[in-house]
Short mmCIF file of the C-alpha atoms (twelve columns), coordinates in Angstrom:
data_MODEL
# 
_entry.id   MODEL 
# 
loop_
_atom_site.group_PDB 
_atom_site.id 
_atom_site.type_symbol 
_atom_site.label_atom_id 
_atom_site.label_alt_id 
_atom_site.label_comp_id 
_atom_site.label_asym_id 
_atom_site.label_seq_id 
_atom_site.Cartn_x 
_atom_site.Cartn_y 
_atom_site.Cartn_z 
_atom_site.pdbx_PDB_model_num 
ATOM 1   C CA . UNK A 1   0.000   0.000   0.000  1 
ATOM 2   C CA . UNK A 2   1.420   3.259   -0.876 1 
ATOM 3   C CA . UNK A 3   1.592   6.236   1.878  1 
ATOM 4   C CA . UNK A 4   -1.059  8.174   0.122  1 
ATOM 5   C CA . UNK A 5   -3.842  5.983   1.008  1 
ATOM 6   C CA . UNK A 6   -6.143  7.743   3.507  1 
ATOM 7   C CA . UNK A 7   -6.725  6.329   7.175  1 
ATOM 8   C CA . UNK A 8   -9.773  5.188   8.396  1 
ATOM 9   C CA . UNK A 9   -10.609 4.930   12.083 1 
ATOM 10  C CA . UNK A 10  -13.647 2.736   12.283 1 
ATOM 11  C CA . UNK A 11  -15.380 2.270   15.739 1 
ATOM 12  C CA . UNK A 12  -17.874 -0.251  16.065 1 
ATOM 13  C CA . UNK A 13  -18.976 -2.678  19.406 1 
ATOM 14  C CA . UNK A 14  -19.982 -5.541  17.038 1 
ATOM 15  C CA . UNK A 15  -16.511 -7.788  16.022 1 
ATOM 16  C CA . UNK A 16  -18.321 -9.230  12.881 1 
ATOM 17  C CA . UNK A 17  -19.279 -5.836  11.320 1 
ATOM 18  C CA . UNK A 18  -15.618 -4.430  12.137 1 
ATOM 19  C CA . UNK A 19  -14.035 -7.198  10.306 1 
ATOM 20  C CA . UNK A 20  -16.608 -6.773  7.238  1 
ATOM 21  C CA . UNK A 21  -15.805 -3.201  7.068  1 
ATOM 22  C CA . UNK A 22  -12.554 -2.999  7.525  1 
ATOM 23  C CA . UNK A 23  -12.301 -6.440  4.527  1 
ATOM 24  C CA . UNK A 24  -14.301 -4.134  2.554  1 
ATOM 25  C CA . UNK A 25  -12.200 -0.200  3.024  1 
ATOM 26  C CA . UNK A 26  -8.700  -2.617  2.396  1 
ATOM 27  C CA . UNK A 27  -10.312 -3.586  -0.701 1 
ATOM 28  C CA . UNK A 28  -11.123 -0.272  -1.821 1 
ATOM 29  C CA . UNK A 29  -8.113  1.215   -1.125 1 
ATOM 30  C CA . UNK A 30  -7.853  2.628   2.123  1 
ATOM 31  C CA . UNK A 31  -5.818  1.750   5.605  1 
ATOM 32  C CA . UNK A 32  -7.751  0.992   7.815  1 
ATOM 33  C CA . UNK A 33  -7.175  0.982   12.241 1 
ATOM 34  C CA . UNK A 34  -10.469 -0.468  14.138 1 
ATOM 35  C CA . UNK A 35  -11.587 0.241   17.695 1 
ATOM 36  C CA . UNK A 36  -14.229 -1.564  19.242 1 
ATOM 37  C CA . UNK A 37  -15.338 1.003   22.070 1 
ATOM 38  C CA . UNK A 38  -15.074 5.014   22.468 1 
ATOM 39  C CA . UNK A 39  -12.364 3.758   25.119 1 
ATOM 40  C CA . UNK A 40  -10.082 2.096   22.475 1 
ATOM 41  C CA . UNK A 41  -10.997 4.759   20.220 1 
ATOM 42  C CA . UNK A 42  -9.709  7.470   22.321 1 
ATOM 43  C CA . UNK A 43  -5.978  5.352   23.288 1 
ATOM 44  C CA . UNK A 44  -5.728  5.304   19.367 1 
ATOM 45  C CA . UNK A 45  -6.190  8.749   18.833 1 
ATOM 46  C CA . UNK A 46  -3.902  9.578   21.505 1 
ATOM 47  C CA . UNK A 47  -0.961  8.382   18.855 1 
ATOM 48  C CA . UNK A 48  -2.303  8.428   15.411 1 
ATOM 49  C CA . UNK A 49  -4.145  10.774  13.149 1 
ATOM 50  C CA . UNK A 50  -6.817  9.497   10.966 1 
ATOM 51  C CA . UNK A 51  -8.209  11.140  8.034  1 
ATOM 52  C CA . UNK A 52  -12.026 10.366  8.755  1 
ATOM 53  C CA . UNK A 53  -13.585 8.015   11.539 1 
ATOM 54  C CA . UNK A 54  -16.737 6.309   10.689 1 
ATOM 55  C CA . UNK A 55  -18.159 6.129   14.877 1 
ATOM 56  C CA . UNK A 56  -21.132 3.185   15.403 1 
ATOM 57  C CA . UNK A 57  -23.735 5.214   17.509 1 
ATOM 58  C CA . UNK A 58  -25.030 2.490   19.608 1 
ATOM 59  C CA . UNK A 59  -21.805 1.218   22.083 1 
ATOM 60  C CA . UNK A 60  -21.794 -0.150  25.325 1 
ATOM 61  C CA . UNK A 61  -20.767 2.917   27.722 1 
ATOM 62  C CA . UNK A 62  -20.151 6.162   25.775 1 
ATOM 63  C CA . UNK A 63  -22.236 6.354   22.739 1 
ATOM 64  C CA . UNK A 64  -21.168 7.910   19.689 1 
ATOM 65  C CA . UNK A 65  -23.043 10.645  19.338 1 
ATOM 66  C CA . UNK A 66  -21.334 11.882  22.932 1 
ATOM 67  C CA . UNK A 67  -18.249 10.330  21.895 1 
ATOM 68  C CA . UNK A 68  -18.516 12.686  18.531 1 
ATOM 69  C CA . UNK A 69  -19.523 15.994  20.557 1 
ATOM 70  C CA . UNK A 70  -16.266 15.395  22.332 1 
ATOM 71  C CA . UNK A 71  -14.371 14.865  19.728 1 
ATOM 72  C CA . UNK A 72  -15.275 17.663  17.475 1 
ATOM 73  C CA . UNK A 73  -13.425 19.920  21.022 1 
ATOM 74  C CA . UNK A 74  -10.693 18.471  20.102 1 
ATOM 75  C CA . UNK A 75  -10.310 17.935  16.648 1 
ATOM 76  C CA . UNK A 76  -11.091 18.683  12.901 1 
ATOM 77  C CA . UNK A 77  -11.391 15.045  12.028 1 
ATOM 78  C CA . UNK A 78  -14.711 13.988  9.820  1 
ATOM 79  C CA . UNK A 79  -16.688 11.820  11.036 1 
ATOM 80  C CA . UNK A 80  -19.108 9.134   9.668  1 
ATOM 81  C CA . UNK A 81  -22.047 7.860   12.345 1 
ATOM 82  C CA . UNK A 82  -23.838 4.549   11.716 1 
ATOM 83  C CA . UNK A 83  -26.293 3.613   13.289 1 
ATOM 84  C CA . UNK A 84  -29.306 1.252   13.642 1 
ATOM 85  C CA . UNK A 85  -31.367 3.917   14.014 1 
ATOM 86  C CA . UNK A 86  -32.822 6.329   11.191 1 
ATOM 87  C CA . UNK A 87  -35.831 8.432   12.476 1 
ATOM 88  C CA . UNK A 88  -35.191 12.098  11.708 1 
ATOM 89  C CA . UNK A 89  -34.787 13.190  15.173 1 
ATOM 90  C CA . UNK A 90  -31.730 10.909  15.632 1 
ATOM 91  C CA . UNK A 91  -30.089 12.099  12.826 1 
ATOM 92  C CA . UNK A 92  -30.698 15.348  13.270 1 
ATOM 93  C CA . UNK A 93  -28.972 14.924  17.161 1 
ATOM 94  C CA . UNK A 94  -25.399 12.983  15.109 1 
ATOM 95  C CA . UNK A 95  -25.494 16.304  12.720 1 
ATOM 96  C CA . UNK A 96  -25.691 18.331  15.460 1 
ATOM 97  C CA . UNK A 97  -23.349 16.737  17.552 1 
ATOM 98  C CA . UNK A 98  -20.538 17.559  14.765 1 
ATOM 99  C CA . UNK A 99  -21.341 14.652  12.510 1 
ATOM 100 C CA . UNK A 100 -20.189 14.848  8.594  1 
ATOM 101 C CA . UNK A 101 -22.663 12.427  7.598  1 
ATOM 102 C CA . UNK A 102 -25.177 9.794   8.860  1 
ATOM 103 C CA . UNK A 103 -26.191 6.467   7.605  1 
ATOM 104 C CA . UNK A 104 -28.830 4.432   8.924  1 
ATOM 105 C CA . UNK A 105 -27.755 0.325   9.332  1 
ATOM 106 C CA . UNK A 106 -28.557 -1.741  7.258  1 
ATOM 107 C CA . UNK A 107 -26.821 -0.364  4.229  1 
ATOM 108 C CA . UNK A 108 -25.347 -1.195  1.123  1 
ATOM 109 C CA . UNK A 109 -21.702 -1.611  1.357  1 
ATOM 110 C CA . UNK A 110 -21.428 0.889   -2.007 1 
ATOM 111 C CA . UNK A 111 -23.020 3.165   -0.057 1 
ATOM 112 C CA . UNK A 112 -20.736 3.804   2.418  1 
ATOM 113 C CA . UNK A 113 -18.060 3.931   0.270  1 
ATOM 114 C CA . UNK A 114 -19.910 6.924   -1.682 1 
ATOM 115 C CA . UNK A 115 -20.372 8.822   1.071  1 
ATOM 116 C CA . UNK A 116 -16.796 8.134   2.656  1 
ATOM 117 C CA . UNK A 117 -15.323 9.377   -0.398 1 
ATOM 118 C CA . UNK A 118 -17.435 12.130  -0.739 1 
ATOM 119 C CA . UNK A 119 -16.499 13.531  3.019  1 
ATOM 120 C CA . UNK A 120 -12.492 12.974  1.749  1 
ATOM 121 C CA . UNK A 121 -13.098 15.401  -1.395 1 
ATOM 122 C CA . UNK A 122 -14.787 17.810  1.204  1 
ATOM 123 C CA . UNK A 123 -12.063 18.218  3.844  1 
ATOM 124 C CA . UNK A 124 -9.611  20.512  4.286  1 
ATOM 125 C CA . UNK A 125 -6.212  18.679  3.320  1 
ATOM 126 C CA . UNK A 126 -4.572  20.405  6.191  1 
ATOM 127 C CA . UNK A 127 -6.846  18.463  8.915  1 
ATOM 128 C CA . UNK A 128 -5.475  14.919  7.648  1 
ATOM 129 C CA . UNK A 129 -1.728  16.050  8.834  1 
ATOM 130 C CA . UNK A 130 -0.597  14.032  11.716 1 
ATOM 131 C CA . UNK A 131 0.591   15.689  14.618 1 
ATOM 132 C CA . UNK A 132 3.004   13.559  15.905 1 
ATOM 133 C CA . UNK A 133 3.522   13.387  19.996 1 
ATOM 134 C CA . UNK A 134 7.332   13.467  20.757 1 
ATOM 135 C CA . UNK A 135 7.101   13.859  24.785 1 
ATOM 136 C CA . UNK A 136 5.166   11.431  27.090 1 
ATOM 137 C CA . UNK A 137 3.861   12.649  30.347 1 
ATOM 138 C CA . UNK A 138 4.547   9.722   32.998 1 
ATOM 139 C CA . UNK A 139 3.540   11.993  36.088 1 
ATOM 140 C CA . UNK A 140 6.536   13.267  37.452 1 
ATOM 141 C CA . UNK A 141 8.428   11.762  34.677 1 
ATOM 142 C CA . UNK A 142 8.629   12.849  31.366 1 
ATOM 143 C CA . UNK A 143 10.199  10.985  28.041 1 
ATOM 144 C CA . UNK A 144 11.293  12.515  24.831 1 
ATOM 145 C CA . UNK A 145 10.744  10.146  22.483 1 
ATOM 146 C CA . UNK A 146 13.043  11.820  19.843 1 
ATOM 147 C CA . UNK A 147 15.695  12.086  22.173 1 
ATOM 148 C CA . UNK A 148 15.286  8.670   24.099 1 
ATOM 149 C CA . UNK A 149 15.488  10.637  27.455 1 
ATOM 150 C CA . UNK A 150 13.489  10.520  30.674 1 
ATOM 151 C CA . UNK A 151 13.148  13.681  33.126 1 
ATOM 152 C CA . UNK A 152 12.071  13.955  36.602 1 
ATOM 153 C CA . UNK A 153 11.724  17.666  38.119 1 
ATOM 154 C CA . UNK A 154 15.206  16.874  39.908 1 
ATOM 155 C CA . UNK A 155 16.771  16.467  36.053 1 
ATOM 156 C CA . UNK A 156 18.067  13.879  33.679 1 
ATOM 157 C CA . UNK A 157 17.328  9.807   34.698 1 
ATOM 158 C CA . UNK A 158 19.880  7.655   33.650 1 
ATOM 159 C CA . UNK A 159 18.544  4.863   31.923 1 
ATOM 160 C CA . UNK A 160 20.889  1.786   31.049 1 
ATOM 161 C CA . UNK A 161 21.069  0.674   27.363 1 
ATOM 162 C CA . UNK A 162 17.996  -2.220  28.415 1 
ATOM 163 C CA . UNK A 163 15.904  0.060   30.001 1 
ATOM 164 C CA . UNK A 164 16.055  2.381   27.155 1 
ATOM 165 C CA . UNK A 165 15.379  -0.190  24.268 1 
ATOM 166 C CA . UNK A 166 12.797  -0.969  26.495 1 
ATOM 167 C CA . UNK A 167 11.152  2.650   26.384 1 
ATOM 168 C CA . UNK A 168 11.851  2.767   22.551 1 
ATOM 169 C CA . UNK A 169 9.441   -0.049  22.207 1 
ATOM 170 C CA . UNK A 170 7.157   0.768   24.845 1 
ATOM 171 C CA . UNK A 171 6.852   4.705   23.267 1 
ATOM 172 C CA . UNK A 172 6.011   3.441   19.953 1 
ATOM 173 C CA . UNK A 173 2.717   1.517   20.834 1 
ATOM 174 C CA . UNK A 174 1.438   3.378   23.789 1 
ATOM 175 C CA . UNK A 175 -1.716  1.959   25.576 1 
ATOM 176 C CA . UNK A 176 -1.243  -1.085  23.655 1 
ATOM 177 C CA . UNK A 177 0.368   -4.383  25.929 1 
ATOM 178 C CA . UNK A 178 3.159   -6.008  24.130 1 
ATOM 179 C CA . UNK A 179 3.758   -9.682  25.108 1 
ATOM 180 C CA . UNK A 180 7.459   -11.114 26.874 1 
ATOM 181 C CA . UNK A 181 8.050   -12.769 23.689 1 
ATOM 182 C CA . UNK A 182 7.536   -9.408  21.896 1 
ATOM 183 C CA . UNK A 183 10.524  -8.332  24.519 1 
ATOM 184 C CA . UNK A 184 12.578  -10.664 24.406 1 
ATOM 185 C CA . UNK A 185 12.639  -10.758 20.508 1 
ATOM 186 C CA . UNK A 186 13.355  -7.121  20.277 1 
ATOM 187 C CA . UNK A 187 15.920  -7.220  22.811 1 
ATOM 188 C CA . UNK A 188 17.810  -9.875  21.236 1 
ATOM 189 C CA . UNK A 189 17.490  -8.002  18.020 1 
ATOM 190 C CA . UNK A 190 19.986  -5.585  19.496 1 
ATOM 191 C CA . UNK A 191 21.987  -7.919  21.807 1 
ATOM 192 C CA . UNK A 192 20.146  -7.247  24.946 1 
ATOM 193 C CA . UNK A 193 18.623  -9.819  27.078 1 
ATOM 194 C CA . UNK A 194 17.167  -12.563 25.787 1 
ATOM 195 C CA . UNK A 195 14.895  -14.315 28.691 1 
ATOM 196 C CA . UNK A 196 11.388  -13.650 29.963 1 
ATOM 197 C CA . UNK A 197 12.621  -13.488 33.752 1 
ATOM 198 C CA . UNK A 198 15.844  -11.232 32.601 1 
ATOM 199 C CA . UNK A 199 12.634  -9.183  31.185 1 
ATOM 200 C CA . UNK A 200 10.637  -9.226  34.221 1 
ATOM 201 C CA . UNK A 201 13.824  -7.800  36.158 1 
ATOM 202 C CA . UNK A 202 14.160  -5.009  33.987 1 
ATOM 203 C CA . UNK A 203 10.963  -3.814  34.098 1 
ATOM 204 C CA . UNK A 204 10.886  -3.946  37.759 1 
ATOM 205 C CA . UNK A 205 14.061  -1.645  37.314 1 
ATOM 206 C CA . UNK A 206 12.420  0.727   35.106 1 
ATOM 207 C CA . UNK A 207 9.472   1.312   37.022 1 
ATOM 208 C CA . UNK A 208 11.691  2.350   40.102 1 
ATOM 209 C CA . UNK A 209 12.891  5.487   38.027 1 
ATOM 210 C CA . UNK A 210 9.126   6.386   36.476 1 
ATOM 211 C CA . UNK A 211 6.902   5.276   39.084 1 
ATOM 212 C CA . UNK A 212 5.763   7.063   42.461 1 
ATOM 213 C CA . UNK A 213 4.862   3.761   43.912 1 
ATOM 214 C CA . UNK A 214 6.650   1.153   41.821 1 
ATOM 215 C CA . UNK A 215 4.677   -1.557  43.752 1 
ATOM 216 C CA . UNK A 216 1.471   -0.175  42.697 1 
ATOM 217 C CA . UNK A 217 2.731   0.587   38.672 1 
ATOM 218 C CA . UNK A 218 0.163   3.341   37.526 1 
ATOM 219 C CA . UNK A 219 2.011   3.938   33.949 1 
ATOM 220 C CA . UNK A 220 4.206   0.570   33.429 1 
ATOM 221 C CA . UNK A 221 1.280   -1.504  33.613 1 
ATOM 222 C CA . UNK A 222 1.086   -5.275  33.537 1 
ATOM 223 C CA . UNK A 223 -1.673  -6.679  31.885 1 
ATOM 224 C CA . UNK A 224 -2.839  -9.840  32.851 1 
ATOM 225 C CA . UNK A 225 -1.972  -12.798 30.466 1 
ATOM 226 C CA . UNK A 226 -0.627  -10.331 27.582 1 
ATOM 227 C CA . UNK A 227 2.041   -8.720  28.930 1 
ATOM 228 C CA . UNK A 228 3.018   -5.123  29.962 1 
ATOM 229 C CA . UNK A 229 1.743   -1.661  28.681 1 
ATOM 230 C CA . UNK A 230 2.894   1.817   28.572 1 
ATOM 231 C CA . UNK A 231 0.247   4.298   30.168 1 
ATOM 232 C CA . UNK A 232 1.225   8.024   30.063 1 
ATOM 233 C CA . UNK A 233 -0.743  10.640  30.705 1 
# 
């Protein structure tokens, strides 16, 4: 795929219809990120920029029409709303709520695709730019990802060549867990360690110089049967 292709956030609670559209967006040409919640959608966001986001209205927790007013605070992004519902009243609230378009489920596949490419032609080039986020905010730590540096208000941390390989990789997919095995493969890639407990020991190191309570890890999270995430701020 070239780099020209624009990229399509698509938010939707229902696995089947996430994995139809995104089959169906590939095939026509675009790149395409999904998100199954307003949750998800929002830890995406916080690292990538998307050229339009077509936002299910109907979600468990934060539905997208409230999800959409929130985002139109905070960004020029268009955005698509589907939705299982097509009285005029409804659609009238997604418009209102900062909605480019609206279109009622079930619908034909085509369809979509018309109006998708018909919000693309209507946007301001500009908006599609990504902004990209160089400095995570770790509460009273702070790492440049451009530099591969970590600050505390007393200055500089000193990170050994591990720990920062490890921040390199955690940086790069923030919110997202990465498994040991992920570790340990990228580790050995550039002669670090290369077993699971040698990872374990390092983290445990690195969340002594980012953490306030490293027992109780707020932004070095591990996640249960996955692995361990990077939370900033």
């Amino acid at each position: 795929m070239g780099v020209d292709e624009p990229h399509l956030l698509i938010v939707d609670d229902d696995e089947r219809i996430r994995g139809l559209l995104r089959k169906f967006l590939v095939r026509s040409g675009f790149l395409v990120t999904v998100a199954r919640d307003a949750a998800h959608a929002r830890r995406i966001l916080g690292g990538l920029a998307f050229d339009l986001i077509v936002l299910d209205v109907m979600m468990p927790g934060e539905d997208g029409i409230s999800f959409c007013r929130d985002l139109r605070h905070r960004t020029g992004t268009p955005v698509m709303l589907l939705t299982a519902r097509g009285e005029t009243e409804d659609r009238i609230a997604g418009l209102e709520a900062g909605a480019d378009d609206y279109l009622a489920k079930p619908f034909e596949p085509k369809e979509l695709l018309l109006r998708i490419n018909a919000i693309l032609r209507r946007a301001p080039q500009a908006e599609a730019q990504p902004i990209a986020q160089t400095v995570l905010q770790l509460g009273p730590a702070r790492y440049d990802i451009t530099k591969g540096e970590m600050r505390r208000d007393d200055g500089l941390v000193r990170l050994t060549a591990t720990e920062s390989q490890l921040m390199r990789i955690f940086s790069a997919r923030p919110h997202e867990p990465v498994t040991r095995l992920e570790l340990v493969e990228e580790l050995s890639r550039s002669g670090g360690q290369t077993q699971e407990r040698a990872v374990d020991v390092q983290i445990t190191r690195l969340r002594r110089k980012i953490e306030t309570d490293p027992k109780q890890p707020r932004y070095l999270q591990t996640v249960r049967g996955s692995g361990y995430m990077l939370a900033p701020d």
